[in-house]
TIVO-2410 file (N, C-alpha, C; in nm, 3 decimals):
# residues 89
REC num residu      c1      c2      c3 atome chaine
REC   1      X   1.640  -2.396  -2.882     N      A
REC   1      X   1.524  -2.426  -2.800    CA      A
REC   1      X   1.451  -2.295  -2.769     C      A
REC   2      X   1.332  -2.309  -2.786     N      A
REC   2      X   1.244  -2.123  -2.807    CA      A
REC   2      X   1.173  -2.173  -2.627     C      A
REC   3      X   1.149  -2.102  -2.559     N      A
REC   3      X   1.071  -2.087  -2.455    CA      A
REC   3      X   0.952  -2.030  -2.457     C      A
REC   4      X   0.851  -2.157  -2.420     N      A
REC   4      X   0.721  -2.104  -2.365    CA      A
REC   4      X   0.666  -1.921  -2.398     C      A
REC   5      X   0.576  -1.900  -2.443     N      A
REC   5      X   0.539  -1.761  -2.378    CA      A
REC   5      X   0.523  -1.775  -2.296     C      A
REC   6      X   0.509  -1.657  -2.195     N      A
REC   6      X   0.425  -1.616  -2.043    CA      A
REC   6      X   0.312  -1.628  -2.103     C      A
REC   7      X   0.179  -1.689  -1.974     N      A
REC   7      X   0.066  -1.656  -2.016    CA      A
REC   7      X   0.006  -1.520  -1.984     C      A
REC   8      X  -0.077  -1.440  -2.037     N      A
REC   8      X  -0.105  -1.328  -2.013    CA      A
REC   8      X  -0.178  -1.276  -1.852     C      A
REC   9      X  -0.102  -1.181  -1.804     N      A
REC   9      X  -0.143  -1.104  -1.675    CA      A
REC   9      X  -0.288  -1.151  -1.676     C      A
REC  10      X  -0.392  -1.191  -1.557     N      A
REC  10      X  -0.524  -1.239  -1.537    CA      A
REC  10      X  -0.564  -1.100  -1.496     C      A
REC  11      X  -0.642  -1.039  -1.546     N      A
REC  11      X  -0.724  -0.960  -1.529    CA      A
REC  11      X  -0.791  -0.939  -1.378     C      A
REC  12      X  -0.795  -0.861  -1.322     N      A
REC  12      X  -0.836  -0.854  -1.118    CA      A
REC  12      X  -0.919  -0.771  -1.156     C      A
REC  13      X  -1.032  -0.752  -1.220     N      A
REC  13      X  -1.138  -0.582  -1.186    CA      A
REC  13      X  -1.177  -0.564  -1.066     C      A
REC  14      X  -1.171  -0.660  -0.965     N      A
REC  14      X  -1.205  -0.649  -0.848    CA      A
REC  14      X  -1.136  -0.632  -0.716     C      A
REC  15      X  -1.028  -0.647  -0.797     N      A
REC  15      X  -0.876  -0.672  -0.664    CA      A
REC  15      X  -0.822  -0.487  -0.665     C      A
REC  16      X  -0.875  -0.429  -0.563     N      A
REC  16      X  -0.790  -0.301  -0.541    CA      A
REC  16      X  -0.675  -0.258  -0.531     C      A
REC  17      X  -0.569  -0.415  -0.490     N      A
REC  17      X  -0.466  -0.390  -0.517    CA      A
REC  17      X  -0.403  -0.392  -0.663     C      A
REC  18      X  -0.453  -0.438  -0.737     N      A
REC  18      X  -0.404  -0.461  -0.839    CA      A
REC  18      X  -0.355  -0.362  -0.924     C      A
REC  19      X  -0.225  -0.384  -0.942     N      A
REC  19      X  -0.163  -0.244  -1.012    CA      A
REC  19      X  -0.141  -0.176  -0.941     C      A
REC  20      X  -0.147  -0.125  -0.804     N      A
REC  20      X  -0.067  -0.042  -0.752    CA      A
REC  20      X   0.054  -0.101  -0.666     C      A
REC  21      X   0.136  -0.045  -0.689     N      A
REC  21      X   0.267  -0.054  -0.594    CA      A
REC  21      X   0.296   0.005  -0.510     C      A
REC  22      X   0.415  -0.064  -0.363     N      A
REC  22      X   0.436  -0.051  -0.255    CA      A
REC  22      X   0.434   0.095  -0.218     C      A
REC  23      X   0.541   0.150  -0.335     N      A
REC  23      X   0.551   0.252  -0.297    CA      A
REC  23      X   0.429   0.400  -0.309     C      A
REC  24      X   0.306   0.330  -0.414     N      A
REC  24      X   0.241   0.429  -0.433    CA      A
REC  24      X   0.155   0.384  -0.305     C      A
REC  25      X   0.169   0.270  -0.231     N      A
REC  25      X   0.085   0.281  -0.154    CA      A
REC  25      X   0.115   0.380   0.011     C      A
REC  26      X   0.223   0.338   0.012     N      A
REC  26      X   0.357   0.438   0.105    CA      A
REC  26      X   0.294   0.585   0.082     C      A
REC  27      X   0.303   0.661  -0.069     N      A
REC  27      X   0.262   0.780  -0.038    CA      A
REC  27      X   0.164   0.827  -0.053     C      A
REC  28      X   0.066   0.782  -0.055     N      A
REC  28      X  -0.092   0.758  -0.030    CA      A
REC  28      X  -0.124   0.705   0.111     C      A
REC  29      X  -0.082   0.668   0.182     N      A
REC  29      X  -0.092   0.643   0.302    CA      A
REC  29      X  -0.024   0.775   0.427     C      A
REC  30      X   0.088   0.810   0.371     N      A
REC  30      X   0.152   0.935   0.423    CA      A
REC  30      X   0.108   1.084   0.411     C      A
REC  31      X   0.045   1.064   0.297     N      A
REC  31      X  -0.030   1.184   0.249    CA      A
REC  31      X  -0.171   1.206   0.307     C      A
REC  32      X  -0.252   1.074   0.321     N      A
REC  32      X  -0.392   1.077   0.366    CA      A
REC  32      X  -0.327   1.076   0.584     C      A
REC  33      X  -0.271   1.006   0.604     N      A
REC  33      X  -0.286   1.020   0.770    CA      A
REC  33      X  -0.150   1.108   0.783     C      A
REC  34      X  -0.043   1.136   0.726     N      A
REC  34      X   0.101   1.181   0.807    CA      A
REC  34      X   0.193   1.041   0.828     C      A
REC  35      X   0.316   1.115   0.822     N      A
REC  35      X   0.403   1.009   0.908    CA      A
REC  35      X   0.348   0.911   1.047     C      A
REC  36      X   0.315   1.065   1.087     N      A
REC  36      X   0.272   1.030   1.277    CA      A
REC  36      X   0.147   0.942   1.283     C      A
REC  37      X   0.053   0.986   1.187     N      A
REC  37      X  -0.050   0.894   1.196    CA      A
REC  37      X  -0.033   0.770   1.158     C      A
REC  38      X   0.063   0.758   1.040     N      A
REC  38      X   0.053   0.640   0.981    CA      A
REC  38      X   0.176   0.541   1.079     C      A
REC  39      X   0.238   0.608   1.179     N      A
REC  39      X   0.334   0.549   1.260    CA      A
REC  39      X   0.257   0.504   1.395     C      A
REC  40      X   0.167   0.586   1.418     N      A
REC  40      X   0.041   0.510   1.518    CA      A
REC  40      X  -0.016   0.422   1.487     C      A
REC  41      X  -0.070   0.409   1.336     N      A
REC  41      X  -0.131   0.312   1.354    CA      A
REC  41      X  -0.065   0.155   1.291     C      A
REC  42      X   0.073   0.173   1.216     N      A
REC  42      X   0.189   0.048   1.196    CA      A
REC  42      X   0.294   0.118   1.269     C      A
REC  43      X   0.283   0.083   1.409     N      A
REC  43      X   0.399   0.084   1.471    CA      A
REC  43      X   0.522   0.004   1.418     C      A
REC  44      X   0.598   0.068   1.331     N      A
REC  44      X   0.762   0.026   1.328    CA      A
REC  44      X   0.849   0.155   1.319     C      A
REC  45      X   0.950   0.127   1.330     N      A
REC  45      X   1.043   0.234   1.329    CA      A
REC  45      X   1.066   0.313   1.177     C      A
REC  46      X   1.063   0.252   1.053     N      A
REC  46      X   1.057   0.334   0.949    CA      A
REC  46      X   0.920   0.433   0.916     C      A
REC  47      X   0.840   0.433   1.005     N      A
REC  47      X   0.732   0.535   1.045    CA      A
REC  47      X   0.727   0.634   1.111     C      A
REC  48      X   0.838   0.585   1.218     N      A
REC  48      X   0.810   0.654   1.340    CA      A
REC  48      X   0.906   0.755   1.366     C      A
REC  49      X   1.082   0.705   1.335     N      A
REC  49      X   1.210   0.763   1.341    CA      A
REC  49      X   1.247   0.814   1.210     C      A
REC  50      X   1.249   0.937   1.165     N      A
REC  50      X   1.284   0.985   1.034    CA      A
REC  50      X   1.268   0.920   0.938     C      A
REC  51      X   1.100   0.900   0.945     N      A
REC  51      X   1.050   0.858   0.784    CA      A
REC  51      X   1.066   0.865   0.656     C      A
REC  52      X   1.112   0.823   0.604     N      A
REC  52      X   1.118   0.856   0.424    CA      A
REC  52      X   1.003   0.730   0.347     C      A
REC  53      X   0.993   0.747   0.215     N      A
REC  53      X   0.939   0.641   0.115    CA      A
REC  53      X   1.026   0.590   0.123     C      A
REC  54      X   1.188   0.571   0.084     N      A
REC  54      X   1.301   0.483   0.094    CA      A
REC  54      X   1.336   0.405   0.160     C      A
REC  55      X   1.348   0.451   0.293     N      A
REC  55      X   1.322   0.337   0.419    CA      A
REC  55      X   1.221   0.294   0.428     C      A
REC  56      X   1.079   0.324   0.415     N      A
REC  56      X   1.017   0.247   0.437    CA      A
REC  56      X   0.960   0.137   0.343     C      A
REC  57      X   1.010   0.168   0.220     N      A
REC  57      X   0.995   0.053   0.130    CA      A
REC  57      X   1.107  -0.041   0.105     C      A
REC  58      X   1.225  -0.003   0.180     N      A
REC  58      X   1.341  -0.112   0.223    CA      A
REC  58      X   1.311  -0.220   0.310     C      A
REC  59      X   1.231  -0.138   0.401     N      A
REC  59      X   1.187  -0.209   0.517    CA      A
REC  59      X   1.089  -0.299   0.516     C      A
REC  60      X   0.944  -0.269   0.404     N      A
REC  60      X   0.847  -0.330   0.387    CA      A
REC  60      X   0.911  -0.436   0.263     C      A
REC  61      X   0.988  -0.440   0.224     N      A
REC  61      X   1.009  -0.530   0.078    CA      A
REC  61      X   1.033  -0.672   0.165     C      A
REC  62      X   1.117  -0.618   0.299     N      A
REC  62      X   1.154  -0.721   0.294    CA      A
REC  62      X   1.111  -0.811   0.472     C      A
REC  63      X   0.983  -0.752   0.484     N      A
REC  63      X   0.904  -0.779   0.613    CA      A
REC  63      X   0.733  -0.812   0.592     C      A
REC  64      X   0.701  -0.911   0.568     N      A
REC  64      X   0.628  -0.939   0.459    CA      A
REC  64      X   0.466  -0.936   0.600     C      A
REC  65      X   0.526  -0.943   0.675     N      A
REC  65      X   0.415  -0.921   0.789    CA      A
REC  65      X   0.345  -0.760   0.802     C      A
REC  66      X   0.425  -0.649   0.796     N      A
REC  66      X   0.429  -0.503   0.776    CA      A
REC  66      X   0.367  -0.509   0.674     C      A
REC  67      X   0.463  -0.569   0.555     N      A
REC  67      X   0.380  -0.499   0.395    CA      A
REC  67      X   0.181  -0.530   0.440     C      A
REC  68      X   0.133  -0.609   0.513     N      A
REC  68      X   0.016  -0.673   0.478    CA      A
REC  68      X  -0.062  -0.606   0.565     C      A
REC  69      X   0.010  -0.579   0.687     N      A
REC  69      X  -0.053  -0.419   0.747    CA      A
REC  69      X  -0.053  -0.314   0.691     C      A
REC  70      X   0.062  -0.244   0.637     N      A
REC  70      X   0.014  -0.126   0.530    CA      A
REC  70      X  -0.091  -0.164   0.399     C      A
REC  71      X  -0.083  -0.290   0.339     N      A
REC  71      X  -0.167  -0.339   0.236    CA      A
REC  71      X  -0.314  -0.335   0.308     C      A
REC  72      X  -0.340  -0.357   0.454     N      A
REC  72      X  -0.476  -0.365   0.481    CA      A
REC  72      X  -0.493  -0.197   0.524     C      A
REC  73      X  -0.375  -0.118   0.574     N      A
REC  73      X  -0.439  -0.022   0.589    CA      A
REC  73      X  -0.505   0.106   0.446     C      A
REC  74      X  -0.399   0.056   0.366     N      A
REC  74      X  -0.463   0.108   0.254    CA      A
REC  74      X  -0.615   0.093   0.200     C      A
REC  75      X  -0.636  -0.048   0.224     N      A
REC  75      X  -0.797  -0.083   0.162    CA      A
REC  75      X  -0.845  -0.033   0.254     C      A
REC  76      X  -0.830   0.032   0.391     N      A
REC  76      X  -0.899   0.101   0.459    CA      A
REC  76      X  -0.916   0.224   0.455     C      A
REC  77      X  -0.819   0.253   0.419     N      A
REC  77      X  -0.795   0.441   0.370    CA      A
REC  77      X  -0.907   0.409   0.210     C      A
REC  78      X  -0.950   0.366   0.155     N      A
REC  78      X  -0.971   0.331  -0.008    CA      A
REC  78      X  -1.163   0.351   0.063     C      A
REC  79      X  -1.169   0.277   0.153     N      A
REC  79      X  -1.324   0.235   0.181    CA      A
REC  79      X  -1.341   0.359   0.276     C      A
REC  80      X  -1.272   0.398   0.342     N      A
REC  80      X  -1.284   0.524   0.425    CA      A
REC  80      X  -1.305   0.619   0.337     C      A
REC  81      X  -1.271   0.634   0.200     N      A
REC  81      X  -1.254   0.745   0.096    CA      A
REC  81      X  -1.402   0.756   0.007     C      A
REC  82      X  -1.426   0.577   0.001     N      A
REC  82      X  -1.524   0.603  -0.128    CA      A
REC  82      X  -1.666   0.671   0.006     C      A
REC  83      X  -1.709   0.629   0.128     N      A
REC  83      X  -1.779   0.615   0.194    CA      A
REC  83      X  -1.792   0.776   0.219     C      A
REC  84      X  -1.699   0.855   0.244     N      A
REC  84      X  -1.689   1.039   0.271    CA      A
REC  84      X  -1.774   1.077   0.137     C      A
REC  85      X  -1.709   1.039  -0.013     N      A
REC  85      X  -1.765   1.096  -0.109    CA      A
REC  85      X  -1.901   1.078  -0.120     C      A
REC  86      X  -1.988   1.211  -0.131     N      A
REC  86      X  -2.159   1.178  -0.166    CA      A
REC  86      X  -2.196   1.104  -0.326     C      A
REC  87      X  -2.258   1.032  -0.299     N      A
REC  87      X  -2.299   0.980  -0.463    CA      A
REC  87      X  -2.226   0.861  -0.545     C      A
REC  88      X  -2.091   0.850  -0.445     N      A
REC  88      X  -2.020   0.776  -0.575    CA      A
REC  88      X  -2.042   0.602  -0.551     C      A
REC  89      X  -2.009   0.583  -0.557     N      A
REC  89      X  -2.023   0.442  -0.608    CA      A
REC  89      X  -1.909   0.334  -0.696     C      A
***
């Protein structure tokens, strides 16, 4: 018995998340505000108490309320970014 192909990945040109992962979003978020900042503004403890990418993507894998706060703060760090640059678009 042969199984189905998968149908092919749908194309997102418009979805900013698309293609990036938790964790690249973790250090893109840590890098643009800090631990401290980024623990002010998602108050949980893998932010706040000896941060790593490790804990905090232990923590977000499996807290699906968090992941969607760091997921919105990213598209905010993203629109905060293109808006600084002159010209771009």
């Amino acid at each position: 018995m042969t199984q189905a192909p998968l149908p092919a990945p749908t194309a997102q040109p418009r979805n900013p998340l698309h293609g990036v992962t938790l964790e690249a979003m973790v250090v893109a978020l840590s890098e643009h505000f800090g631990w401290e900042g980024l623990g002010a503004r998602i108050p949980v403890r893998c932010f706040q108490s000896d941060p790593s990418v490790a804990s905090s993507l232990k923590f977000l894998r499996k807290t699906p309320w968090a992941r969607e706060k760091v997921e919105g703060l990213y598209l905010f760090m993203l629109r905060e970014q293109r808006r600084a640059a002159p010209g771009q678009r």
